[in-house]
N, C-alpha and C positions, 0 to 999 in steps of 0.2 A: 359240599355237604348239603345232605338236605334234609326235610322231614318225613315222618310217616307216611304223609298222603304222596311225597315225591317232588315236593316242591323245593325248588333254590331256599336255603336260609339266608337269612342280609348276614354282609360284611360287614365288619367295623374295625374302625380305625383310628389314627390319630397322630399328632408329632410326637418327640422325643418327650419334653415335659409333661403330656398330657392338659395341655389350655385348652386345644383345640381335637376335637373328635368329631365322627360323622357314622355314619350308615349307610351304609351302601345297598342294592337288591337290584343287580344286574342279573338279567336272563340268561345272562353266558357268565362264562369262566374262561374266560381266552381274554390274557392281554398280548401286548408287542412291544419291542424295543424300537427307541425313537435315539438317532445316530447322529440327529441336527447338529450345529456344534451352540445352538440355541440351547439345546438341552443340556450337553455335555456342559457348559461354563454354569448352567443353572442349576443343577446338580453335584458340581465337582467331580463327575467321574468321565468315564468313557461312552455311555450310554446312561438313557433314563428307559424303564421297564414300567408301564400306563398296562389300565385299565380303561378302556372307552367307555359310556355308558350313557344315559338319557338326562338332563339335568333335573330330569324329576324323580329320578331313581338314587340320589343323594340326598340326605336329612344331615346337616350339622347339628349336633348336639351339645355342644357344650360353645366357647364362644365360635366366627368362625373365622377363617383364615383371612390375614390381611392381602392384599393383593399387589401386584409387579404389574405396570403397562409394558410387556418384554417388546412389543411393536405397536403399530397402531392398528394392528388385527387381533391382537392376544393380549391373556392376561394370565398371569405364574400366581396361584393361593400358594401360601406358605405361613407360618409359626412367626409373629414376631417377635417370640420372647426366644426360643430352639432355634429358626432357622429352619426345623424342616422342611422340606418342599412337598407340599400336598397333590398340588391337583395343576390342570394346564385348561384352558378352555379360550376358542374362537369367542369374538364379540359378538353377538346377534345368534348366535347358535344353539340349537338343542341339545346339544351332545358336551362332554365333556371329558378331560383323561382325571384320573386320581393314581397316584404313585404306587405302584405295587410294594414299594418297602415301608410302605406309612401304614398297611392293612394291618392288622393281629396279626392276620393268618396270609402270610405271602403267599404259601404254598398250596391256598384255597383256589391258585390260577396257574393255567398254563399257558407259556408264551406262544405265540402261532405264527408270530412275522416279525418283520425288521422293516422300520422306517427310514430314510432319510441316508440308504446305503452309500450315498456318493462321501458321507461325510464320515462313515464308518474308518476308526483307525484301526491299520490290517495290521500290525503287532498285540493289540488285545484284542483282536479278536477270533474267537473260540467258533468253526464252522459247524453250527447244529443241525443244518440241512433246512433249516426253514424258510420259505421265500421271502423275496425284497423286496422295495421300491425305493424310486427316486422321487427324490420328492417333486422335479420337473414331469413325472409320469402322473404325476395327481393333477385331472384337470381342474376340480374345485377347488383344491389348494392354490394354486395359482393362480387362480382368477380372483383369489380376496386376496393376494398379494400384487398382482395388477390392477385392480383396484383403487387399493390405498397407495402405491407406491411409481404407477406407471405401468407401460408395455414391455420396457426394457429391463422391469427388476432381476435383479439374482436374489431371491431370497437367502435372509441371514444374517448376521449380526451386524455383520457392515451397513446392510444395508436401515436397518432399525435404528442403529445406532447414530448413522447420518443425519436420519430425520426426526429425532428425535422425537 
């Protein structure tokens, strides 16, 4: 959506109960489905569907999300009175994902890609023709999981959950 002059209008969004809401004013409307199985146990489904965006391009408005250390490179915002899962964000990083089922308006984004395809389950999943990655094909990703974890890590639950 936009306005008169042609400019992006902000998102908003929020959990199930409404405790917790935000604002969003991302340049794009392109989100991506993320396949980790990081996502999948944190979300309960088969995939989590992110919005990427600037961490200055987010305003909570109301209180804001409590947070998850899911590794010692991340941290999962979510509801802690609902449960819903907000948002996913690196430590140290500018950027940030917000849940595309947590917006008003889901349908204010188009998906564009699939993350984390090695962990994609091939019984739910529907081929939309979009392209993939692994997440060993991301070399910034792995280098803040080689980092905190070593040279040898397999990023991933096991591996988070080892070190608690």
């Amino acid at each position: 959506m936009t306005d008169t002059s042609g400019a992006l209008l902000p998102l908003a969004g929020g959990c199930l109960c409404g405790a917790v809401r935000y604002e969003a004013a991302p340049t794009r409307r392109e989100g991506y489905y993320c396949h980790c199985r990081m996502c999948q146990l944190a979300f309960g489904n088969t995939r989590a569907a992110f919005l990427n965006l600037r961490k200055d391009e987010v305003r909570w408005t109301a209180s804001p999300p409590t947070y998850y250390a899911s590794s010692k490179i991340a941290r999962r915002g979510f509801c802690a009175h609902c449960g819903t899962p907000l948002s996913f964000e690196y430590l140290g990083a500018e950027r940030m994902d917000l849940s595309v089922g947590s917006l008003d308006d889901p349908a204010a984004l188009t998906p564009s890609t699939h993350f984390a395809v090695e962990s994609r389950i091939a019984n739910w999943h529907a081929d939309d023709g979009l392209p993939g990655e692994r997440i060993d094909e991301n070399a910034k990703l792995m280098g803040r999981w080689k980092q905190a974890y070593g040279d040898e890590v397999v990023p991933g639950v096991a591996t988070a959950r080892r070190s608690g």
